[in-house]
DRENDO-1510 file (C-alpha; in Angstrom, 1 decimal, always signed):
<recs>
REC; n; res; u; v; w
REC; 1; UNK; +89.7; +86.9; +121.2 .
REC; 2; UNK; +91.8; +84.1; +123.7 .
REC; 3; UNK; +91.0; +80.9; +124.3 .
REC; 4; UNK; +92.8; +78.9; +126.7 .
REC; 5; UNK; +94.5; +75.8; +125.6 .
REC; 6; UNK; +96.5; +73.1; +126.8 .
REC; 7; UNK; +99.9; +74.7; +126.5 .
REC; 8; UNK; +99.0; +78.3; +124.9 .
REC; 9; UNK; +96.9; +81.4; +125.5 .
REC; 10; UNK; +96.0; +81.4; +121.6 .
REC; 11; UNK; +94.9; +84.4; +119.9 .
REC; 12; UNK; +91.9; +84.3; +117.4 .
REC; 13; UNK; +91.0; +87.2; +115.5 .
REC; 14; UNK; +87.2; +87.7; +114.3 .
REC; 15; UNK; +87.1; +89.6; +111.3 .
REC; 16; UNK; +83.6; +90.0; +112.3 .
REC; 17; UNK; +81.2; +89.3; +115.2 .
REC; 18; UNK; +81.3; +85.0; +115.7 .
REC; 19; UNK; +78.1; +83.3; +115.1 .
REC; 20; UNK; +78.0; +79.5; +116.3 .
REC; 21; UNK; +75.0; +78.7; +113.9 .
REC; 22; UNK; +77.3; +80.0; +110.8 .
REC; 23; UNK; +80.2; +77.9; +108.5 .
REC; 24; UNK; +83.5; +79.7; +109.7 .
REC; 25; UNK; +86.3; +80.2; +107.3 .
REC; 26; UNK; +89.5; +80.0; +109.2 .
REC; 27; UNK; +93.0; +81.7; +108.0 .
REC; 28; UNK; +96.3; +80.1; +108.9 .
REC; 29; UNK; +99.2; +82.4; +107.8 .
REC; 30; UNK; +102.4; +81.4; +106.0 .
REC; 31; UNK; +106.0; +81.7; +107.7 .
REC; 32; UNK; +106.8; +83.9; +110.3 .
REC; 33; UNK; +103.3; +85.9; +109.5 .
REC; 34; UNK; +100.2; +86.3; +111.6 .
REC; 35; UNK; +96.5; +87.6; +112.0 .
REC; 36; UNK; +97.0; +90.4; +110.5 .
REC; 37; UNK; +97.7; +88.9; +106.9 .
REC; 38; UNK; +93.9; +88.4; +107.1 .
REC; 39; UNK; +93.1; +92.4; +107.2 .
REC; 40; UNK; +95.1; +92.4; +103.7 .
REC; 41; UNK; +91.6; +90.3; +102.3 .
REC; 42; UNK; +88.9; +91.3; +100.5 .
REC; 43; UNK; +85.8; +89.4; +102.6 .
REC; 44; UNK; +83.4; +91.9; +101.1 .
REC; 45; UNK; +80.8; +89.2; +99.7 .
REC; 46; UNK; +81.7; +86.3; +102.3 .
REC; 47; UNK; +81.7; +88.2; +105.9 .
REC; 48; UNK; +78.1; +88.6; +106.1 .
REC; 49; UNK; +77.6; +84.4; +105.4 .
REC; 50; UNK; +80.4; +82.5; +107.8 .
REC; 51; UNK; +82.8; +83.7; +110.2 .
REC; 52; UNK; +86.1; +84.8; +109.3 .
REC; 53; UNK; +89.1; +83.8; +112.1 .
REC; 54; UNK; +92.2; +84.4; +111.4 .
REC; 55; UNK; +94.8; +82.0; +113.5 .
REC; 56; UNK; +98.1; +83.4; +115.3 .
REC; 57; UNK; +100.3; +80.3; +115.4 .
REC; 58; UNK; +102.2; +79.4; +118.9 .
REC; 59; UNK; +104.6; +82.1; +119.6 .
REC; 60; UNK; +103.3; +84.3; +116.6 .
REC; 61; UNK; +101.4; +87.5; +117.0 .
REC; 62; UNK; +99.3; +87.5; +120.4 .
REC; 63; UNK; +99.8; +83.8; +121.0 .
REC; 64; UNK; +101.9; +82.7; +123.7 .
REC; 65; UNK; +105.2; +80.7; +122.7 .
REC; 66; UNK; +107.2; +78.6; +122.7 .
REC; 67; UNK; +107.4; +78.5; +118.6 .
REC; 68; UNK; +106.8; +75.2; +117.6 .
REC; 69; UNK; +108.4; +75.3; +114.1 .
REC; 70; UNK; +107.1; +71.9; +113.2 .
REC; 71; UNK; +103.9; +71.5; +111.1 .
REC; 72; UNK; +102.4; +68.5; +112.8 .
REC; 73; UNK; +102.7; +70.6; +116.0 .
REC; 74; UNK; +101.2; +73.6; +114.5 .
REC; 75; UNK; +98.3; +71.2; +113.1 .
REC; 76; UNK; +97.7; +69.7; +116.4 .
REC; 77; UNK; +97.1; +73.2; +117.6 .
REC; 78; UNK; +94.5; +74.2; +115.4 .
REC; 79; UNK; +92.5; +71.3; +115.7 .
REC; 80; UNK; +93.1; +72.1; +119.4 .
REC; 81; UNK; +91.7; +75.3; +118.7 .
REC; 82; UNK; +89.0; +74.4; +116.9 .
REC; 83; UNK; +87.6; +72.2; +119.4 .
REC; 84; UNK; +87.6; +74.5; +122.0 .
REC; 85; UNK; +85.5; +77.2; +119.9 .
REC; 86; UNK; +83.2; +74.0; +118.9 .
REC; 87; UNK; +84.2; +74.7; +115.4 .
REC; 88; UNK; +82.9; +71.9; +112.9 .
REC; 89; UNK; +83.2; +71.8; +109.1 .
REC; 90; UNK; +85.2; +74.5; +108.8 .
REC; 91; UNK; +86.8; +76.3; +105.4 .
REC; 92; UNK; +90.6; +75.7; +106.1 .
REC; 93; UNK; +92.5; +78.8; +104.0 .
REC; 94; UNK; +96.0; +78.3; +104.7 .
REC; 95; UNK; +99.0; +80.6; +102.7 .
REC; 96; UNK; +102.3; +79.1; +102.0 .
REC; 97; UNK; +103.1; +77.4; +105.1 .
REC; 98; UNK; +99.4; +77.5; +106.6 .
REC; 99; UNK; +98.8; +75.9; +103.5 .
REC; 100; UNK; +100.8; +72.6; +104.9 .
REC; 101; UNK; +99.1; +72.9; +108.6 .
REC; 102; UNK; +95.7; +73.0; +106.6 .
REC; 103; UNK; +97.0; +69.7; +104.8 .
REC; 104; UNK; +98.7; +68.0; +108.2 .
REC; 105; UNK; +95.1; +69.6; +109.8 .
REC; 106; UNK; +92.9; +67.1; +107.8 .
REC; 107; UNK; +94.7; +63.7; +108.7 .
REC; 108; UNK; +93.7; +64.3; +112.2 .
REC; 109; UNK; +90.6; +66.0; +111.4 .
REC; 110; UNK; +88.1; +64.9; +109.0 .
REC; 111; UNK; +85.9; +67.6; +109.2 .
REC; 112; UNK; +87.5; +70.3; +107.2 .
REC; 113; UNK; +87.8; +71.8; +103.8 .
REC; 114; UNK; +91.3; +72.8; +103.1 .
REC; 115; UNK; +92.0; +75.6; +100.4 .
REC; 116; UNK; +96.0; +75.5; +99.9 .
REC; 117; UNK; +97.1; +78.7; +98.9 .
REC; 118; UNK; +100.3; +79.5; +97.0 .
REC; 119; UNK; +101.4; +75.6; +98.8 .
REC; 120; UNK; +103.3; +73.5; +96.8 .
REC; 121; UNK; +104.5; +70.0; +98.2 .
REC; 122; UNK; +107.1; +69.6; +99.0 .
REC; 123; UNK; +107.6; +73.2; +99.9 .
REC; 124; UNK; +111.1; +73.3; +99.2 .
REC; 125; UNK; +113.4; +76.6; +101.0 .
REC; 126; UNK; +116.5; +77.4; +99.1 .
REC; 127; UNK; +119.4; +78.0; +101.5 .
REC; 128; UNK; +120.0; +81.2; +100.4 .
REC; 129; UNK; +116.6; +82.1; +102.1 .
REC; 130; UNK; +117.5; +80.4; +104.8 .
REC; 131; UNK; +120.8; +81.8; +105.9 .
REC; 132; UNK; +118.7; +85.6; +105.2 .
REC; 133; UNK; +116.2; +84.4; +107.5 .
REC; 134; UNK; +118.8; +83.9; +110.4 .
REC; 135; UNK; +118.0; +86.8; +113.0 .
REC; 136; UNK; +117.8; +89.4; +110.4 .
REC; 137; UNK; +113.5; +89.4; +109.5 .
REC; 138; UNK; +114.2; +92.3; +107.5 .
REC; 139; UNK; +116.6; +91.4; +105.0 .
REC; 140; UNK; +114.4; +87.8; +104.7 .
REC; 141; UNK; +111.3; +89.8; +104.2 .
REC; 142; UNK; +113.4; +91.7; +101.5 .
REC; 143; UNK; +114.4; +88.5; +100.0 .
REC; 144; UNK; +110.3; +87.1; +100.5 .
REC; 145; UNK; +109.1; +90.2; +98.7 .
REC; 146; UNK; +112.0; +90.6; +95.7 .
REC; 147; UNK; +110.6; +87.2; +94.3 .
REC; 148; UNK; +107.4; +86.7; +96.0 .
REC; 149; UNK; +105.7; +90.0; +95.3 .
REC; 150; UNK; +104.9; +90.2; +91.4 .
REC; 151; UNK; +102.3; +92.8; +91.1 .
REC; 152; UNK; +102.1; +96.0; +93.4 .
REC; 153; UNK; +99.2; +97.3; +94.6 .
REC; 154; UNK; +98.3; +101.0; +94.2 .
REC; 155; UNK; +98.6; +102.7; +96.8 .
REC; 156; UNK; +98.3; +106.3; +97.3 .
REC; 157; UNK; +102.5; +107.5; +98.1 .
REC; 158; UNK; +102.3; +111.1; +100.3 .
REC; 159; UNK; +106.2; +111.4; +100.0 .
REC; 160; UNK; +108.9; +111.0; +97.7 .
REC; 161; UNK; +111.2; +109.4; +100.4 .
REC; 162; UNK; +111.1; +106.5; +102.7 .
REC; 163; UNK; +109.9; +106.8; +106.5 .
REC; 164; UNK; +106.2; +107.5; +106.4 .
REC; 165; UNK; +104.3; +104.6; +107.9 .
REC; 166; UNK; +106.2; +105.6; +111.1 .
REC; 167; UNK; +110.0; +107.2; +110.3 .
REC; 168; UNK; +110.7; +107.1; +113.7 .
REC; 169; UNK; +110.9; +103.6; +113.9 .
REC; 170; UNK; +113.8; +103.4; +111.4 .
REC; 171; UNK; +117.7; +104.9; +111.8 .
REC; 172; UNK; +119.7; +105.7; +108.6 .
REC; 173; UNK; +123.9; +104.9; +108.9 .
REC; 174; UNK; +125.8; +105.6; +105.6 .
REC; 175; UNK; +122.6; +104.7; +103.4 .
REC; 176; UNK; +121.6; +101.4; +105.2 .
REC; 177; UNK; +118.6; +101.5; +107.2 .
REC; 178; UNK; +118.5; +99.8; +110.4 .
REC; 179; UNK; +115.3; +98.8; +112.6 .
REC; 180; UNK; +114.8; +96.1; +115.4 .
REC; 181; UNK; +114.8; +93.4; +113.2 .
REC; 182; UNK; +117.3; +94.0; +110.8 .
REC; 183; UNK; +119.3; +95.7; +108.2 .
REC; 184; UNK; +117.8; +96.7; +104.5 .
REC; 185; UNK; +119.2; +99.2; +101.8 .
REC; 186; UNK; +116.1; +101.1; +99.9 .
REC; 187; UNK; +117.8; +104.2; +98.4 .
REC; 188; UNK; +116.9; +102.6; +95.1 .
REC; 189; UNK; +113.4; +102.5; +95.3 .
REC; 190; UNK; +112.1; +104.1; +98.0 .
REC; 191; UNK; +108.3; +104.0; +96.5 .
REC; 192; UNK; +108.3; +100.5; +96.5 .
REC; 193; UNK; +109.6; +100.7; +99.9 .
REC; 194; UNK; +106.9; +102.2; +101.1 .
REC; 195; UNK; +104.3; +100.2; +99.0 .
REC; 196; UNK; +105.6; +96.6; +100.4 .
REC; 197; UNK; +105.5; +98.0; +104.0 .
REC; 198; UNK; +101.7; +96.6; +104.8 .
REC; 199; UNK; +103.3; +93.4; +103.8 .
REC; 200; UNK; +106.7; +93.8; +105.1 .
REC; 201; UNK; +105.1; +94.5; +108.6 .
REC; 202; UNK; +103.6; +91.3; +109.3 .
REC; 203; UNK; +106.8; +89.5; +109.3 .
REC; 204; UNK; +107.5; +91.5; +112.3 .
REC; 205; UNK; +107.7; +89.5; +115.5 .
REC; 206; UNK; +108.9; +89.5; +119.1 .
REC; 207; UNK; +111.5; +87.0; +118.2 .
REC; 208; UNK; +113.9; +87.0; +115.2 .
REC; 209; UNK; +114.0; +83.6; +115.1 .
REC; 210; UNK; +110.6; +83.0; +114.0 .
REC; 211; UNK; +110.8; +82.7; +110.2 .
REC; 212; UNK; +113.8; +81.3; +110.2 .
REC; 213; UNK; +112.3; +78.4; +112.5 .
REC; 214; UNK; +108.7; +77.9; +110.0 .
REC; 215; UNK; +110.6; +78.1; +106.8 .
REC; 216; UNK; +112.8; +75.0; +107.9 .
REC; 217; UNK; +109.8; +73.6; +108.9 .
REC; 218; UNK; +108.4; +73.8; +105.7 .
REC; 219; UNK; +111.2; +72.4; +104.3 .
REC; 220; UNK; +111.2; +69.2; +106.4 .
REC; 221; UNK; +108.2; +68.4; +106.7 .
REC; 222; UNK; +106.9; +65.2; +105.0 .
REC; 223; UNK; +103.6; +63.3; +105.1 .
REC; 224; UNK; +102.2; +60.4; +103.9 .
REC; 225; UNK; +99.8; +61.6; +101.2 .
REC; 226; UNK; +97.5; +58.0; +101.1 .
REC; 227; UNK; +97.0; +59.1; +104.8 .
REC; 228; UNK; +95.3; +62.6; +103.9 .
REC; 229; UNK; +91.3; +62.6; +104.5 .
REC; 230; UNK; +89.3; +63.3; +101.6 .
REC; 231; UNK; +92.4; +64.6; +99.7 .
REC; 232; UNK; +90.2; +64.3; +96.3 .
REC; 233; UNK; +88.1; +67.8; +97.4 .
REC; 234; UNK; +91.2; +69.7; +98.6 .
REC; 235; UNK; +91.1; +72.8; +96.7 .
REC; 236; UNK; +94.3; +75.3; +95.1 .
REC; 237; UNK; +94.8; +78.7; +94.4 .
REC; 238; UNK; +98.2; +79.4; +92.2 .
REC; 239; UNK; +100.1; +82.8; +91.6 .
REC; 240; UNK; +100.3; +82.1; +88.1 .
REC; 241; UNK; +104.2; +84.3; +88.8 .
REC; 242; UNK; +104.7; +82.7; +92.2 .
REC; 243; UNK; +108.4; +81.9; +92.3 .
REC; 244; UNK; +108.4; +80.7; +96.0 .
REC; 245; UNK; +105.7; +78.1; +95.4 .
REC; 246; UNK; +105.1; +77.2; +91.8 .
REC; 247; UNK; +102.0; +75.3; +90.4 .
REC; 248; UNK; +103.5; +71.6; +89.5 .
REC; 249; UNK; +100.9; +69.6; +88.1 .
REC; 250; UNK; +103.2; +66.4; +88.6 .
REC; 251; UNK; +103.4; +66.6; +92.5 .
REC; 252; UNK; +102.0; +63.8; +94.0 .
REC; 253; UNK; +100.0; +66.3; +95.7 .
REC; 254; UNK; +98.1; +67.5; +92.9 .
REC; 255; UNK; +97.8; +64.1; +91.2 .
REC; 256; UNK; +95.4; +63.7; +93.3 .
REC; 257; UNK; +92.7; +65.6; +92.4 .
REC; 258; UNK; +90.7; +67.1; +89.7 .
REC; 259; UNK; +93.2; +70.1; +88.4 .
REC; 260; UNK; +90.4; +71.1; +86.2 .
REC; 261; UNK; +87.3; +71.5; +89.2 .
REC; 262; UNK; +90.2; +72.0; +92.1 .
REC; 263; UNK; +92.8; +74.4; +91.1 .
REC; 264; UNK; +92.7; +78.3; +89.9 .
REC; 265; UNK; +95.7; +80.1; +88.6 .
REC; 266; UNK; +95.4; +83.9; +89.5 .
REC; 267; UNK; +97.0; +85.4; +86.0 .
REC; 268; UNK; +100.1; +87.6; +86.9 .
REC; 269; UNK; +100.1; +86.9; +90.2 .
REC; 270; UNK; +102.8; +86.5; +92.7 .
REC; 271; UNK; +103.1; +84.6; +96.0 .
REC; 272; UNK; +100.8; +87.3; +97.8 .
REC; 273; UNK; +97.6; +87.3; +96.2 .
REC; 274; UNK; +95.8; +89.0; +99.1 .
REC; 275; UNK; +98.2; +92.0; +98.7 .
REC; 276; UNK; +99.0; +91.7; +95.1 .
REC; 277; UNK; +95.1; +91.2; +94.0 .
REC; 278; UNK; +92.7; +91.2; +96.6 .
REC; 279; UNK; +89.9; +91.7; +94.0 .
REC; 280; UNK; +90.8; +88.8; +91.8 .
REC; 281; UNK; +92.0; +86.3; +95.2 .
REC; 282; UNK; +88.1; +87.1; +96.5 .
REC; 283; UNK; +86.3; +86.3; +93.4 .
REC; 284; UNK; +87.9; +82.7; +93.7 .
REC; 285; UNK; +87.6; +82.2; +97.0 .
REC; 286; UNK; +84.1; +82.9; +97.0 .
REC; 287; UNK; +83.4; +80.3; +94.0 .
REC; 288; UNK; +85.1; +77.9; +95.9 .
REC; 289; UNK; +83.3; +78.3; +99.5 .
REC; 290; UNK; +79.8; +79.4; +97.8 .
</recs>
């Protein structure tokens, strides 16, 4: 759906049919990601209990622009959002970057329950990642994927070779593969190729720019964390192999809270636990709404 707001035509997409007198569970994707990261979840034992709304960010997905690539801004949106659906007492699920709107959400907005997924703070961006990330979404998404993505899903691979989730799409030139938004070399493992691509896709936007602009964002944003509303019943879910945003039980962040009641570690997991281990990320995420 779109809602009208003060300075965006935002896009809101219901994983199932919106019922005002039910809890909703809203989805804030990571960097240079949208809606459809939520259709990688497993909301088998949740969608028939709350609504499920998955958020597309200013200038991501079907939201209008400009990008704001600054979390406060992003934050401000959401609660923006959420007041125009008349959305109280939500479950706040944000992934890597979503994961620090869901945290900036709550000091303007004491009426949500923020889950922090694979969200460390601070959420440090190595420059390596971010020179990648500059107009070329394909090699980044490479880089994302080489240390984000532990585990692969199984997937059922109809050809040996690269180019069937739409070949077209793609042009060869002396073994480098080119699309719209980038450059990438795959000859070595085409089958994982083809495995990552229901990830790989969502980092696809209308402007290159885009995950270059979040993942600075990420890395300069800073808050104060006495300032966060009830920071005590923030809750955590870790890729026990996440190499993009490890578990630190000495952030100041996570000092905060109960580790014991507030955080679960998803064993051999990556940074993508909703395409690594849909299974295992909805068992937890149910325990922690129900």
């Amino acid at each position: 759906m779109f809602i009208e707001l003060k300075n965006h035509k935002a896009h809101i997409f219901n994983h199932n049919e919106f019922d005002d007198s039910k809890q909703s569970i809203i989805l804030i994707p990571g960097a240079g990601m949208d809606h459809r990261m939520g259709k990688l979840f497993n909301f088998s034992n949740l969608i028939n209990k709350y609504n499920i709304l998955s958020i597309d960010l200013p200038g991501h997905g079907y939201t209008s622009g400009p990008v704001e690539a600054n979390i406060c801004e992003y934050s401000l949106f959401c609660n923006e959002a959420l007041e125009e659906l008349k959305i109280d007492n939500p479950f706040i699920v944000g992934h890597s970057m979503g994961g620090l709107v869901a945290l900036d959400l709550s000091k303007i907005n004491k009426n949500t329950n923020p889950i922090l997924m694979n969200t460390s703070y601070p959420l440090l961006v190595g420059e390596i990642l971010l020179e990648y990330a500059k107009g070329n979404l394909d090699q980044a998404a490479e880089f994302l994927t080489k240390y984000g993505v532990r585990e692969l899903p199984d997937v059922e691979i109809k050809s040996a070779g690269f180019g069937v989730q739409g070949s077209g799409f793609y042009g060869r030139s002396k073994g480098v593969i080119k699309s719209p938004y980038g450059t990438k070399v795959v000859e070595s493992d085409p089958e994982r190729e083809i495995k990552l691509y229901p990830l790989k896709k969502i980092f696809n936007q209308t402007h290159k720019e885009i995950l270059s602009k979040d993942l600075k964002a990420c890395s300069t944003y800073k808050v104060n964390i006495d300032e966060i509303n009830n920071i005590e019943k923030f809750k955590f879910i870790f890729g026990e192999k996440d190499k993009l945003a490890r578990f630190n039980d000495e952030s100041e962040l996570i000092q905060k809270i109960d580790i014991s009641k507030n955080v679960k570690i998803i064993e051999g997991c990556g940074h993508f636990p909703y395409f690594e281990m849909p299974d295992k990320l909805a068992l937890n995420l149910e325990e922690i709404i129900n």
